[in-house]
DSSP file (Angstrom, degrees, kcal/mol; ACC not computed):
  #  RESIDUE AA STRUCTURE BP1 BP2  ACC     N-H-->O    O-->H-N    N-H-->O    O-->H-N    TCO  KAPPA ALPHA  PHI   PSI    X-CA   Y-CA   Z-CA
    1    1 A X              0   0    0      0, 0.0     2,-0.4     0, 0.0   116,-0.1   0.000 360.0 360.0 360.0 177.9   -8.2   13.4  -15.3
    2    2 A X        -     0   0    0    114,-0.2     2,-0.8    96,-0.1    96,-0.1  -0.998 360.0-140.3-140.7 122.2  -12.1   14.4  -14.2
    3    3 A X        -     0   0    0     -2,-0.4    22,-1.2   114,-0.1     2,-0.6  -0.742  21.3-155.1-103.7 148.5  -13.0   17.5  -15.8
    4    4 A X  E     -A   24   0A   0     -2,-0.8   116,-1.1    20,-0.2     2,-0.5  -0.869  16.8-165.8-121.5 122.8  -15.1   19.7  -13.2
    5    5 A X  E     -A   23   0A   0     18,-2.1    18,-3.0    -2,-0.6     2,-0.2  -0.969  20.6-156.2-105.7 116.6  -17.8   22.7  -13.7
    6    6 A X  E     +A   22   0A   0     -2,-0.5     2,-0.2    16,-0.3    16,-0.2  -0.646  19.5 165.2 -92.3 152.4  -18.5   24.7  -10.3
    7    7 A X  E     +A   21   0A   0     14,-0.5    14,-2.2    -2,-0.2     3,-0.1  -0.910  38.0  80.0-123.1  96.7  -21.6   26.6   -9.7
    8    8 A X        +     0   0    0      1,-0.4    11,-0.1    12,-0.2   114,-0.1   0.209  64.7 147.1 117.1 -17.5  -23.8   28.3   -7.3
    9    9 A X        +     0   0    0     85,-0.1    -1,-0.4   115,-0.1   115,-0.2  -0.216  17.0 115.8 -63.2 166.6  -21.7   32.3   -7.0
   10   10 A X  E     -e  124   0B   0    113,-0.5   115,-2.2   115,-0.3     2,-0.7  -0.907  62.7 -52.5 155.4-161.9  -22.8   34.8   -6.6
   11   11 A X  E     +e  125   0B   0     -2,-0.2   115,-0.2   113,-0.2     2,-0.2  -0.857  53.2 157.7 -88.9  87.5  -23.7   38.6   -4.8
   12   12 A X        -     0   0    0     -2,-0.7   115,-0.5   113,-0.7     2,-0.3  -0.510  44.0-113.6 -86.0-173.2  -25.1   37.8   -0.9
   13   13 A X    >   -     0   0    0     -2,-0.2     3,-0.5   113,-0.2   115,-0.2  -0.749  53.7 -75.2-103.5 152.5  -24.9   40.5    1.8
   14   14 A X  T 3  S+     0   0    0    113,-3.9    73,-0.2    -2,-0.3    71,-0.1  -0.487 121.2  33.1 -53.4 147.7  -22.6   39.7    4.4
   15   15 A X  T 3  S+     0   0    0     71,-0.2    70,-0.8     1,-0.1    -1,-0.2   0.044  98.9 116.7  48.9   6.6  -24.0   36.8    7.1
   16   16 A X    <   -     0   0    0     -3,-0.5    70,-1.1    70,-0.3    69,-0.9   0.272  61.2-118.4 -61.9-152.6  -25.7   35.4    4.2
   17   17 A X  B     -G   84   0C   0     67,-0.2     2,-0.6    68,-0.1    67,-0.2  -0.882  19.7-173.0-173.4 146.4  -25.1   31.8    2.6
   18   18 A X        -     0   0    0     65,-1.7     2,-0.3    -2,-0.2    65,-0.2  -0.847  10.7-156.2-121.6  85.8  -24.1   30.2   -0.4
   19   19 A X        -     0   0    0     -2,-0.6     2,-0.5    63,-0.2    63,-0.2  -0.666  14.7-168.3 -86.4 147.8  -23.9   26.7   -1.8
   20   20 A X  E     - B   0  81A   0     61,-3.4    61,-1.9    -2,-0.3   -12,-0.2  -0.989   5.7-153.1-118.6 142.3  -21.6   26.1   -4.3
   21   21 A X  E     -AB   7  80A   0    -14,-2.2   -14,-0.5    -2,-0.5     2,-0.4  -0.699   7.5-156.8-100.1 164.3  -21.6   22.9   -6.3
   22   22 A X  E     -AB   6  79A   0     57,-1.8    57,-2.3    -2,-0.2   -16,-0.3  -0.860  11.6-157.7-130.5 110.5  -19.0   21.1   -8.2
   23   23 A X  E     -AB   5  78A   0    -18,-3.0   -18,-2.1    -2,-0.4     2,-0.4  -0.651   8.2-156.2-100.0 128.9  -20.1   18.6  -11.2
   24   24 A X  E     -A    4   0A   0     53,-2.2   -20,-0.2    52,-0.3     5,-0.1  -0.920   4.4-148.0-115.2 141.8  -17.6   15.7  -12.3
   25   25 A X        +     0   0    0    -22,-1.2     3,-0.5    -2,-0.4     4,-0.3   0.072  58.6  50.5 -80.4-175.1  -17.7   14.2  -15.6
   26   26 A X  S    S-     0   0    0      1,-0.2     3,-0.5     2,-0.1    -2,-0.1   0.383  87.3 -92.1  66.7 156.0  -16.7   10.5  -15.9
   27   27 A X  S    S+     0   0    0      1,-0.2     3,-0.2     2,-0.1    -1,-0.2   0.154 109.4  72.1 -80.7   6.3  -17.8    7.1  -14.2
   28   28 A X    >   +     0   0    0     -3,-0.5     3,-4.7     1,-0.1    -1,-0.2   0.341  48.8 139.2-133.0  -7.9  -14.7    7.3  -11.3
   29   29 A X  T 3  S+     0   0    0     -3,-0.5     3,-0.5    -4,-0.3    -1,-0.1   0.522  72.5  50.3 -29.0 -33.9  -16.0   10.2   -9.0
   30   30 A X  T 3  S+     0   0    0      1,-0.2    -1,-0.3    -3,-0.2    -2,-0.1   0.654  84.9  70.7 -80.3  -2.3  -14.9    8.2   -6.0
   31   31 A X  S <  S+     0   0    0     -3,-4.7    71,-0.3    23,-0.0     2,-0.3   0.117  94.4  88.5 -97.9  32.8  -11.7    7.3   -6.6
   32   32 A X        -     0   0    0     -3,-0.5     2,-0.4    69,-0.2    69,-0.1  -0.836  60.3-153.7-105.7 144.5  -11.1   11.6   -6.0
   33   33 A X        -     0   0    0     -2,-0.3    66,-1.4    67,-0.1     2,-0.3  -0.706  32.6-143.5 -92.3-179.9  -10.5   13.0   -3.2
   34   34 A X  E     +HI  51  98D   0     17,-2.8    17,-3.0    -2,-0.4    64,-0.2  -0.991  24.7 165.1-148.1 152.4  -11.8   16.7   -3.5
   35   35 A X  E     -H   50   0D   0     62,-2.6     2,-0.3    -2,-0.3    15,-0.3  -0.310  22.7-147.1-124.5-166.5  -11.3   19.9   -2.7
   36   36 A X  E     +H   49   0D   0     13,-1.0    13,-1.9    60,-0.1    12,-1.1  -0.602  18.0 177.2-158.1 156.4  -12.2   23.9   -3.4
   37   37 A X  E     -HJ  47  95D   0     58,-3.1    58,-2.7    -2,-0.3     2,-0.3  -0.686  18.6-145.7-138.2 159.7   -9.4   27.0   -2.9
   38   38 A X  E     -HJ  46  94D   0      8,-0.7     8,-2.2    56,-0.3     2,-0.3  -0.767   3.8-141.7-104.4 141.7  -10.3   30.7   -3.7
   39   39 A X  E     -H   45   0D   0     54,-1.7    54,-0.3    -2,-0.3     6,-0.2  -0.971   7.3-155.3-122.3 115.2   -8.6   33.4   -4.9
   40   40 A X    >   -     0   0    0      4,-0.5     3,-1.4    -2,-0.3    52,-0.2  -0.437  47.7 -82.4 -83.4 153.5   -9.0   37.0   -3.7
   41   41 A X  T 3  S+     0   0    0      1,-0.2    -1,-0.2    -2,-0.1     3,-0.1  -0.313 113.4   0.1 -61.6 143.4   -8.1   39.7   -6.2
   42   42 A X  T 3  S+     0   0    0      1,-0.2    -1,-0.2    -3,-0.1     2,-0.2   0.770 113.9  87.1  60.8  20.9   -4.3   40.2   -6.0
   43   43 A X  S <  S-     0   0    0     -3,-1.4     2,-0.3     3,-0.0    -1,-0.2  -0.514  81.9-100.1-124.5-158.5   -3.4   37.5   -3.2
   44   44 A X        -     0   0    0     -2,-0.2     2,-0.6    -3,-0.1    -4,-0.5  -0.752  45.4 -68.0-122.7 172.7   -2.7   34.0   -4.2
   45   45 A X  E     -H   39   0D   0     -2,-0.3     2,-0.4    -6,-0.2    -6,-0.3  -0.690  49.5-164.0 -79.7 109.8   -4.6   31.1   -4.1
   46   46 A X  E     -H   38   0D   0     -8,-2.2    -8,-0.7    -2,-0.6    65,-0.1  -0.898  20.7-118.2-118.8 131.7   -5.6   29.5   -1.3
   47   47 A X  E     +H   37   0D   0     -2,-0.4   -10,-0.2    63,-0.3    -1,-0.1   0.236  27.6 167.0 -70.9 152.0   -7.0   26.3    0.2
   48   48 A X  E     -     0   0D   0    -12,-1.1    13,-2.6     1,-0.4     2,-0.3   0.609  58.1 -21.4-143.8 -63.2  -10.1   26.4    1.8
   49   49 A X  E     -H   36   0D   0    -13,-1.9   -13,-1.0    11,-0.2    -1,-0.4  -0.964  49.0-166.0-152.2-175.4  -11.6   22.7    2.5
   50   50 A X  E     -H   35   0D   0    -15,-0.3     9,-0.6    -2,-0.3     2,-0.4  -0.955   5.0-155.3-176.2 135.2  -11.1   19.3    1.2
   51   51 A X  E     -HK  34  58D   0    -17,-3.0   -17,-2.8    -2,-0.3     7,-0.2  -0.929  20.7-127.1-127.5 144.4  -13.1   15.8    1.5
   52   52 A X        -     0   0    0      5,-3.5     3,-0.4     3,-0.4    54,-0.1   0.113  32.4 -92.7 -77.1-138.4  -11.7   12.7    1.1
   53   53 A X  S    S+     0   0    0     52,-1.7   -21,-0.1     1,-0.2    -1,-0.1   0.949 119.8  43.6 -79.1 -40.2  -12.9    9.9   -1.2
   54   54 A X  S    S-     0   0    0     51,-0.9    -1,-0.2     1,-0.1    52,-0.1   0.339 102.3-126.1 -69.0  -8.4  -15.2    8.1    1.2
   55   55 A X  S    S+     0   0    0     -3,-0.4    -3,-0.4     2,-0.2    -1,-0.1  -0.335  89.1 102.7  91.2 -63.4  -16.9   11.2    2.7
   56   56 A X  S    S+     0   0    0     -5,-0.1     2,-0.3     2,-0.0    -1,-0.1   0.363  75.7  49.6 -91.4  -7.3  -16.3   10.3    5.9
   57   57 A X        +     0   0    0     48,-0.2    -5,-3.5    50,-0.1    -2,-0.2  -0.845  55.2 172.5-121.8 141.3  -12.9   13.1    6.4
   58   58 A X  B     -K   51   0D   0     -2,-0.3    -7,-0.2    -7,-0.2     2,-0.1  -0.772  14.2-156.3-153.2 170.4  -13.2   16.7    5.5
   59   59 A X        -     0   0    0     -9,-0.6     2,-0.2    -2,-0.2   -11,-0.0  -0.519   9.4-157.9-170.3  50.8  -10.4   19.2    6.3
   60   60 A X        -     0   0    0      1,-0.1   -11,-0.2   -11,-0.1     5,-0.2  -0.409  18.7-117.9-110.0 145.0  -10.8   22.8    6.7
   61   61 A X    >   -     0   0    0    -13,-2.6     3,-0.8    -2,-0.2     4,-0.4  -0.371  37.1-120.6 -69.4 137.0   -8.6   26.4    6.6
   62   62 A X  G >  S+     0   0    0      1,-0.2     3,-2.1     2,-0.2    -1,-0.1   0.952 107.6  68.8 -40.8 -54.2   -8.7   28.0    9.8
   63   63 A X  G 3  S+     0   0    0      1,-0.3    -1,-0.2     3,-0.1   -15,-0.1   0.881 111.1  29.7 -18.1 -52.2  -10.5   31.1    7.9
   64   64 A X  G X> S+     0   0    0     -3,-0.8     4,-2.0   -16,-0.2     3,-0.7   0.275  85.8 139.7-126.1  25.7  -13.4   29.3    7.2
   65   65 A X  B <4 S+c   68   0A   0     -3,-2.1     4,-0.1    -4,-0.4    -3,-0.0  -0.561  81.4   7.3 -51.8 105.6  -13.7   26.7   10.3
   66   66 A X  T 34 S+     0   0    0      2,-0.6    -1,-0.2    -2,-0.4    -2,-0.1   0.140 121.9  69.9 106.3 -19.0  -17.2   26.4   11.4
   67   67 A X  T <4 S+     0   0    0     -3,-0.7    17,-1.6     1,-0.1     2,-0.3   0.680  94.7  46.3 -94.7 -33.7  -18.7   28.5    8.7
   68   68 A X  E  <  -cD  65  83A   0     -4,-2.0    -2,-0.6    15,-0.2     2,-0.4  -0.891  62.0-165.4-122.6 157.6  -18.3   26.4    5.7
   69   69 A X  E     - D   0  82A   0     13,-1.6    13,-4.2    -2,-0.3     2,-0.6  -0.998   8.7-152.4-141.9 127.3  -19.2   22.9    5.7
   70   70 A X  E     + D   0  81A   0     -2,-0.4     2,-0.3    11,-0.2    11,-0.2  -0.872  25.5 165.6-106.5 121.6  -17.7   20.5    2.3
   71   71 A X  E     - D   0  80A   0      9,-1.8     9,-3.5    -2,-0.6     2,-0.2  -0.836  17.3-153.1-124.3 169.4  -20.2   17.3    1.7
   72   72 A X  E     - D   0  79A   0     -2,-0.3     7,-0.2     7,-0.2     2,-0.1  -0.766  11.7-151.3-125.4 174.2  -20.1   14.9   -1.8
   73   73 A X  E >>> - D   0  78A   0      5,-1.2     3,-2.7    -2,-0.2     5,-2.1  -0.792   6.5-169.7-154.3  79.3  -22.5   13.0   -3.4
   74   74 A X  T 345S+     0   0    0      1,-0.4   -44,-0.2     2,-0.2   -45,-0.1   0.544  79.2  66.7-105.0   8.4  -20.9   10.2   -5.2
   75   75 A X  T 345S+     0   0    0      1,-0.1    -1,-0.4     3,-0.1   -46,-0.0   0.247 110.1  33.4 -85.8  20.5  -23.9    9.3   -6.9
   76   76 A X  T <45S-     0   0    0     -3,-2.7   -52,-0.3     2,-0.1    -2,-0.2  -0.036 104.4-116.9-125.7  18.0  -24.0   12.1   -8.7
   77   77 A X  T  <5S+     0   0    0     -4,-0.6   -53,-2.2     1,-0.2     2,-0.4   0.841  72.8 115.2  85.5   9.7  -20.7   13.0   -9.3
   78   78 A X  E   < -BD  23  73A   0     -5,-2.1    -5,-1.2   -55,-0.2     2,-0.3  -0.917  46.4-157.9-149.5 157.8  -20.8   15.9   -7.6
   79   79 A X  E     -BD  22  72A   0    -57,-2.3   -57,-1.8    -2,-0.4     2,-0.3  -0.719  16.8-152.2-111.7 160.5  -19.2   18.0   -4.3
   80   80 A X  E     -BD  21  71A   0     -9,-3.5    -9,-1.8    -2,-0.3     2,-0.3  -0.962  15.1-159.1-141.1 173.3  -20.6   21.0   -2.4
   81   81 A X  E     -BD  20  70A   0    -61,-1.9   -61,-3.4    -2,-0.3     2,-0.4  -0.909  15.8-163.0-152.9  98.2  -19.3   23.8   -0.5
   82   82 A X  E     - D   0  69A   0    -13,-4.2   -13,-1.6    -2,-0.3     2,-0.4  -0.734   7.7-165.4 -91.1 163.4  -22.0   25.1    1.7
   83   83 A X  E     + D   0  68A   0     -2,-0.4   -65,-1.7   -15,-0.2     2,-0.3  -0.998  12.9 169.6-133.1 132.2  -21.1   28.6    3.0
   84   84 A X  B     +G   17   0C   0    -17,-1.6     3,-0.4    -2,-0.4   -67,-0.2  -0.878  65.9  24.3-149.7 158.4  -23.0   30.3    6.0
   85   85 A X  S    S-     0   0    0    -69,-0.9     2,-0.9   -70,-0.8    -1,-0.2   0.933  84.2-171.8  45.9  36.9  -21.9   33.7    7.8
   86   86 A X        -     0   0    0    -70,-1.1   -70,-0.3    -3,-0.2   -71,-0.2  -0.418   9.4-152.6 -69.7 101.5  -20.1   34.7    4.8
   87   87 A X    >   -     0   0    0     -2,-0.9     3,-1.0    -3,-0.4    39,-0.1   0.230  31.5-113.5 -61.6-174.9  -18.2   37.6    5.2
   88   88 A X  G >  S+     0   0    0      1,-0.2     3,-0.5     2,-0.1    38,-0.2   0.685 118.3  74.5-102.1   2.7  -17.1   40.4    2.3
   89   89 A X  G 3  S+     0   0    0      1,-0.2    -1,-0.2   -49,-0.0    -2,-0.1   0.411  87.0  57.8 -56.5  -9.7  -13.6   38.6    3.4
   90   90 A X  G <  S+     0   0    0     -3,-1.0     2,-0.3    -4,-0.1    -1,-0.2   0.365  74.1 131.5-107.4  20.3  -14.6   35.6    1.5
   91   91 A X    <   +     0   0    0     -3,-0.5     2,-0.2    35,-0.1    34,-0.2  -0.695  33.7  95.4 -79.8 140.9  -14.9   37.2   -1.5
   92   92 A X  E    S-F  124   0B   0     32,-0.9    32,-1.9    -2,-0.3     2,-0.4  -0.756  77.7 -66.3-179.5-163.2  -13.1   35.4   -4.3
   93   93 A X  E     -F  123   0B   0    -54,-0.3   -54,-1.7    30,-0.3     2,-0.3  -0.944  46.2-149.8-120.6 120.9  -13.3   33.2   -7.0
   94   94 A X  E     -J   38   0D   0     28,-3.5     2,-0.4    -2,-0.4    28,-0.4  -0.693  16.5-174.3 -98.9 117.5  -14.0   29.6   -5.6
   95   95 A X  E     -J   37   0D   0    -58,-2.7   -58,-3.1    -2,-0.3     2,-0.4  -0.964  17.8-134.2-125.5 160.8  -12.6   26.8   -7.8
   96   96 A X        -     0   0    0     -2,-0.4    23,-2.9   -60,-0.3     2,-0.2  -0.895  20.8-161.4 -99.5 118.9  -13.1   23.1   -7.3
   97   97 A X  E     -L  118   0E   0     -2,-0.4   -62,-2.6    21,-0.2     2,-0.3  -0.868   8.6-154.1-103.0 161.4  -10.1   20.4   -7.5
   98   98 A X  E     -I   34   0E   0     19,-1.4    18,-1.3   -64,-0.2   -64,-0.3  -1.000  18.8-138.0-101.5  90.6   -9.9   16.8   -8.0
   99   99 A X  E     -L  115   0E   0    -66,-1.4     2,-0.2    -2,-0.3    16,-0.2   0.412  38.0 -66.3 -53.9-168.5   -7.0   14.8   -6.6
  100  100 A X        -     0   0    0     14,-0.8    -1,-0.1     1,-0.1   -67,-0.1  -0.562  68.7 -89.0 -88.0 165.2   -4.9   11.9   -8.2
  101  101 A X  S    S-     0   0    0     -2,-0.2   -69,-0.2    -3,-0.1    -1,-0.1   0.158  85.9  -8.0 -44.6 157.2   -6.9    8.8   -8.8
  102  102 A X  S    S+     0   0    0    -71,-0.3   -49,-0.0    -3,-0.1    -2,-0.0   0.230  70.9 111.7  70.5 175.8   -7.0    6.5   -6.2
  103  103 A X  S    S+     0   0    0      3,-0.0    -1,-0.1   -50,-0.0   -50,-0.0  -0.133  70.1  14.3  89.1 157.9   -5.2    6.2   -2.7
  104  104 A X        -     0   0    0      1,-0.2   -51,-0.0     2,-0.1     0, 0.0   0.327  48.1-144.7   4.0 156.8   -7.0    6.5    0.9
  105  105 A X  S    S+     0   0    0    -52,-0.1   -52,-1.7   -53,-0.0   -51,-0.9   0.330 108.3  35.3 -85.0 -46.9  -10.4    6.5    1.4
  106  106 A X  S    S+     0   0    0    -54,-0.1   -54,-0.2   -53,-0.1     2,-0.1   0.322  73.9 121.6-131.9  43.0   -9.4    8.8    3.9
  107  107 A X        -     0   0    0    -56,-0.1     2,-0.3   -50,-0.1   -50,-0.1  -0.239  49.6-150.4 -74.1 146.6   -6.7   10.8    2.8
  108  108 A X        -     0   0    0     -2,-0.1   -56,-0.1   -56,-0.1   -50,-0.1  -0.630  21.7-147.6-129.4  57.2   -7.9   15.0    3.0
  109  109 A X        +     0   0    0     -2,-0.3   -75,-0.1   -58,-0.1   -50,-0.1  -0.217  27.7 170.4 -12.6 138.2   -5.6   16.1    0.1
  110  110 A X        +     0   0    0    -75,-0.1   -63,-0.3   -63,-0.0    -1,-0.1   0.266  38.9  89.1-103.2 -34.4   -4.3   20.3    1.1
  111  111 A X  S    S-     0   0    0      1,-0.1   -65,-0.0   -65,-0.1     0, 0.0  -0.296  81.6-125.3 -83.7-171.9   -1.9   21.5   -1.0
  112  112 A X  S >  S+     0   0    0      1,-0.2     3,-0.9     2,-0.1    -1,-0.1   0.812 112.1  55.3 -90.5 -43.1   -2.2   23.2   -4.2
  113  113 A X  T 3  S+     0   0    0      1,-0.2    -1,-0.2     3,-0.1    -2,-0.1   0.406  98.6  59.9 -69.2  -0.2    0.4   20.0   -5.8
  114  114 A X  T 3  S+     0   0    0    -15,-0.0   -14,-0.8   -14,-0.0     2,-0.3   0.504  91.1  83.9-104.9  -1.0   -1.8   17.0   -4.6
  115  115 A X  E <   +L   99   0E   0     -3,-0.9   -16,-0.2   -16,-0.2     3,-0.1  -0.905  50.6 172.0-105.5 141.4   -4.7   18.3   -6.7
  116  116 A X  E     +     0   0E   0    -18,-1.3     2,-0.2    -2,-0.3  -114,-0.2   0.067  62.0  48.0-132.3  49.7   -4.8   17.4  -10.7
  117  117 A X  E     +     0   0E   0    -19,-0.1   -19,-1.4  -116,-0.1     2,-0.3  -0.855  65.1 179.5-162.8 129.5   -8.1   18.6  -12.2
  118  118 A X  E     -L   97   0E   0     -2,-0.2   -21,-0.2   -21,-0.2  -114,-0.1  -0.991  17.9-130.8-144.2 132.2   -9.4   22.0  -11.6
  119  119 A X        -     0   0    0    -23,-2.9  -114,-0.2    -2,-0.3     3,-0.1   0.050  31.4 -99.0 -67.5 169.4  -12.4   23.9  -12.7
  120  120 A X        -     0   0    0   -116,-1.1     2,-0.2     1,-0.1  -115,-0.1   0.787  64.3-119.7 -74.4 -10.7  -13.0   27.3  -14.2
  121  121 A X        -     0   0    0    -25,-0.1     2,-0.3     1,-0.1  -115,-0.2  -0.408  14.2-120.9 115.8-178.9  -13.9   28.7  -11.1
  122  122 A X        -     0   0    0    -28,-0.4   -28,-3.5    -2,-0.2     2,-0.2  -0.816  26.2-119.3-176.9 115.4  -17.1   30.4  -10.0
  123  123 A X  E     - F   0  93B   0     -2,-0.3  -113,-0.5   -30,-0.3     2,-0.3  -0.335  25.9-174.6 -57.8 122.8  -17.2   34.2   -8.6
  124  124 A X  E     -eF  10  92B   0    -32,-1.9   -32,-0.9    -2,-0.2     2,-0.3  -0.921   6.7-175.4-109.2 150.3  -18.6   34.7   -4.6
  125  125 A X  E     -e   11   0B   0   -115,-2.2  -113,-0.7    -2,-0.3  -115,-0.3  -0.764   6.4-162.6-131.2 157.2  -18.8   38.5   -4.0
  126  126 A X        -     0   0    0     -2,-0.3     2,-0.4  -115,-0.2  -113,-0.2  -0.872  10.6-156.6 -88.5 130.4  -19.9   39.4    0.0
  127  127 A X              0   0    0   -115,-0.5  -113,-3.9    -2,-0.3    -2,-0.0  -0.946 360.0 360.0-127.0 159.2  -21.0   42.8    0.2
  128  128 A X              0   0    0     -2,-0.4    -1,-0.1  -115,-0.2  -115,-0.1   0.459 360.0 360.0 -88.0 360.0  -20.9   44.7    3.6
């Protein structure tokens, strides 16, 4: 497993923007694909975007198509989730997953079961 610290929440106004980052421990950062899902208070958790290992595929929730854009960096270990035109609908808690080792270059993990390393999560509020 890759243990992961997220980053970057916080308060914007609505249309504002947000990066959030996701930092992976360990020497193996490509052999993830990667992800992030939110949770609103009181819904369930839900998927939001996902890149594979290689970069080169990303994968996005209708919700947040065209607004949020998911890049890596896999010389440093680390994913982002930029967020632009955020609405007080995206408010949540944003966590980062890791998928299983290995696999595709350009496999785009979605479900909630293909991911097995997840961070503590990192609060976005949008205010109207």
């Amino acid at each position: 497993q890759v243990q992961l610290v997220e980053s970057g929440g916080g308060l914007v106004q609505a249309g504002g923007s947000l990066r959030l980052s996701c930092a992976a421990s360990g020497r193996t950062f490509s052999r993830y694909a990667m992800g992030w899902f939110r949770q609103a208070p009181g819904k369930e958790r839900e998927f939001v975007a996902s890149i594979s290992r290689s970069g080169s595929k990303t994968y996005y929730a209708d919700s947040v198509k065209g607004r949020f854009t998911i890049s890596r960096d896999n010389a440093k270990n680390t994913v982002y989730l930029q967020m632009n035109s955020l609405k007080p609908d995206d408010t949540a808690v944003y966590y980062c997953a890791a998928g299983s080792a290995g696999g595709s270059y350009y496999y785009t993990p979605r479900l909630e079961g293909d991911f097995g390393s997840w961070g503590q999560g990192t609060q976005v509020t949008v205010s109207s």
